[in-house]
N, C-alpha and C positions, 0 to 999 in steps of 0.2 A: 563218648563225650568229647574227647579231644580231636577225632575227627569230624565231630559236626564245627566247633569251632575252626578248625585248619578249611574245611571245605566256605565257611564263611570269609574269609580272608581272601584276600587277593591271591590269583596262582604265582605269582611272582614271589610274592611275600611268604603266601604257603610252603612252595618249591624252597625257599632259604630257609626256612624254619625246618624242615622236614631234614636238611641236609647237615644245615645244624647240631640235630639234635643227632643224628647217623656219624658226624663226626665226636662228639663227647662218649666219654668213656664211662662205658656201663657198671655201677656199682651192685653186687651179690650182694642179699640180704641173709643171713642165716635161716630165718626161718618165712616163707612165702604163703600167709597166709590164701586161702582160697577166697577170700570177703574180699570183696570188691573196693571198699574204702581203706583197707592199708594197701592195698596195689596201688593203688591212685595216690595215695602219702608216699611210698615207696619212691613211687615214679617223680613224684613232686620235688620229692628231696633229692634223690637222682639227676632232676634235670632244671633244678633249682636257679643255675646261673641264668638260663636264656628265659627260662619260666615268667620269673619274677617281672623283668623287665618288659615283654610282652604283654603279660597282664597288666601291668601298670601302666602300659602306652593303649591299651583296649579300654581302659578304664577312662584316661585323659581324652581318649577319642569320644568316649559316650556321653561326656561331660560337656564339652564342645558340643557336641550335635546339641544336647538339651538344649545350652544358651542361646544358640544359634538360631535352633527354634522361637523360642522363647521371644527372641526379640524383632524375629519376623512379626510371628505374630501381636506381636503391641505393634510395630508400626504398617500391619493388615487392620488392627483396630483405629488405630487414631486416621488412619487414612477413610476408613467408615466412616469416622465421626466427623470429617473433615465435610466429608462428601454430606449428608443430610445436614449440617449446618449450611449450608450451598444449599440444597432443596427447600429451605427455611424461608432462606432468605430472602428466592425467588417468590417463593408463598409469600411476603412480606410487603414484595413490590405490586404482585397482584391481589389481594386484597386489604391493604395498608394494618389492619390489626389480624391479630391471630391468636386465639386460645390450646392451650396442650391439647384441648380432646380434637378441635379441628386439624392442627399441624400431626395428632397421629393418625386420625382420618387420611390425611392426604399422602404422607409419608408410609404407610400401612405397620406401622409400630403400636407398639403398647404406649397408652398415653403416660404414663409414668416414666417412659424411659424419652416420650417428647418434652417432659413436662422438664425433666433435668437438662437436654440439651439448651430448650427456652432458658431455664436458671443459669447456666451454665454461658449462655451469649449474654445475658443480661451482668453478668459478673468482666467478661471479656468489653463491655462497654459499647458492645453493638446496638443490641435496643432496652427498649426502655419498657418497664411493667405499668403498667395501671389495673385498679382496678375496679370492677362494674359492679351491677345490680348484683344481688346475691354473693358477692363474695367471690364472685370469678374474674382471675384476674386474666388478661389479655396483654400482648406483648405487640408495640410497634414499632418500625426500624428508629435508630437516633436521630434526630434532626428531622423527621417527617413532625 
């Protein structure tokens, strides 16, 4: 276990940890069970000073990556959203109106997820809703 972690680590990093832990003084336990989890307690407490802090800068590291992640991807999505709001728009100038199921038609999306982009421009103050026979509404840019 402790050498899958050490071999995960940089060998830089590895190499100081390994020499580290080669220079700290070995504590005897009176009694050395053969269980595998008080060896590993043994050793933990044993090597407790360099341990801790390791662990806890492997932890801050993983933490990091998540947000890191994290907030690529919101701005990998809002840069999608950015981009089909443009596809929209172009739709807009060629054919002057436009309904969710046509713009997911042309977009190749689920029209529910056209039908909020449309809501979602008509809130941003780009175009404008009307709405038709039956109840369908249709969106055209502002000012046209």
């Amino acid at each position: 276990m402790i050498l899958d972690l050490l071999s995960s680590l940089p060998p830089r990093l590895a190499g100081l940890v390994l020499e580290v832990a080669a220079a700290l003084p070995k504590v005897k336990h009176e009694q050395d069970d053969d269980e595998g989890f008080r060896k590993l307690w043994h050793w933990v407490e044993d090597n407790g000073e360099w341990f801790f802090p390791v662990l806890g800068l492997a932890i801050l590291a993983l933490v990091v990556m998540a947000l890191r992640r994290g907030t690529l991807s919101q701005a990998e999505e809002l840069r999608k959203k950015s981009g089909e709001k443009e596809q929209i728009i172009r739709l807009m100038r060629a054919k002057l109106t436009l309904n969710a199921e046509t713009a997911a038609a042309e977009l190749q999306v689920d029209r529910f997820h056209s039908a909020a982009l449309l809501e979602e421009m008509t809130k941003e103050g780009k175009l404008v809703r009307s709405t038709g026979a039956g109840g369908v509404q249709s969106y055209r840019l502002k000012g046209l």
